[in-house]
C-alpha positions in Angstrom: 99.9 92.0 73.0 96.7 93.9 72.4 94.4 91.2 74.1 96.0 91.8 77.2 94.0 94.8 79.6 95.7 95.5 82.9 92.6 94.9 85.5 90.0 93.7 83.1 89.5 90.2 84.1 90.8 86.9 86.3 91.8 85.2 83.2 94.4 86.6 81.4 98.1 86.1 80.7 100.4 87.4 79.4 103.9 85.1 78.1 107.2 86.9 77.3 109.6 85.4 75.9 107.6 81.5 76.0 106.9 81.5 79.5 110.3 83.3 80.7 108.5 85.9 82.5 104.6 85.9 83.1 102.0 88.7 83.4 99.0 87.3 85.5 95.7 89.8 84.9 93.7 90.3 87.6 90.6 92.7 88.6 92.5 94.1 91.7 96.1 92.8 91.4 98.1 92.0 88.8 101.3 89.2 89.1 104.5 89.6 87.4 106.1 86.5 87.9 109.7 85.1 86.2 112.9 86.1 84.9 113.5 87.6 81.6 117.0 88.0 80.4 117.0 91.0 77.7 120.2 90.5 75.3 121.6 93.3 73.2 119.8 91.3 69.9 116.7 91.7 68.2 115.0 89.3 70.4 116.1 90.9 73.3 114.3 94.3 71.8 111.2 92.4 71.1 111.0 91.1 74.7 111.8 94.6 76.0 109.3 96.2 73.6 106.8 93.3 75.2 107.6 94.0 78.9 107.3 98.1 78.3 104.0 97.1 77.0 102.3 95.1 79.8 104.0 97.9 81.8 102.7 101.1 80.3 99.1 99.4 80.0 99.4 98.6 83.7 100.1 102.3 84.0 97.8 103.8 82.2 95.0 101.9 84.0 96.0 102.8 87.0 95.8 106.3 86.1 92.3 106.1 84.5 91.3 105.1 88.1 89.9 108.9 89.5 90.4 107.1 93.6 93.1 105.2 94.0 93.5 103.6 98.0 96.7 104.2 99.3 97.3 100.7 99.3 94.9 97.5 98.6 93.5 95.4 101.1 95.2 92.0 99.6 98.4 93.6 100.0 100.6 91.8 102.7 101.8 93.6 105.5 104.5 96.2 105.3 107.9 94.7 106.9 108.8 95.4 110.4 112.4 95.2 109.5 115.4 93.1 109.7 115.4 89.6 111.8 118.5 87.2 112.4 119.3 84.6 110.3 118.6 81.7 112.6 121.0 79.6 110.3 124.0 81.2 111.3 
């Protein structure tokens, strides 16, 4: 878990639990991708233990950054709300 740095390269990712849920590095974004099921076992604390650990190193570089933009340019548009289902 070390190798992984939130926002230090293009490269990087991150498995949990084989390739259950995936943590995709990247300079500007980063891509959590999957699902993990978490069981009430000791395998289910190491995958917890792992995803608080991509999480909190996410965190803490976001906070080293002094000028955060309220949000990134790559980010897709906010939603205009709710449209009907044209399948019913």
């Amino acid at each position: 878990m070390s190798d992984f740095h939130a926002f230090a390269n293009d490269e990087d990712v991150l498995n949990i639990e084989g390739d259950a849920l995936t943590v995709s590095n990247g300079t500007t974004n980063i891509e959590v991708a999957g699902t993990l099921r978490i069981g009430k076992d000791k395998r289910g604390l190491k995958a917890a233990r792992a995803l608080k650990q991509a999480v909190d190193d996410i965190v803490a570089a976001l906070e080293r950054e002094k000028t955060l933009p309220d949000e990134s340019k790559d980010d897709p548009p906010a939603s205009t709300g709710n449209v009907q289902n044209p399948f019913v």
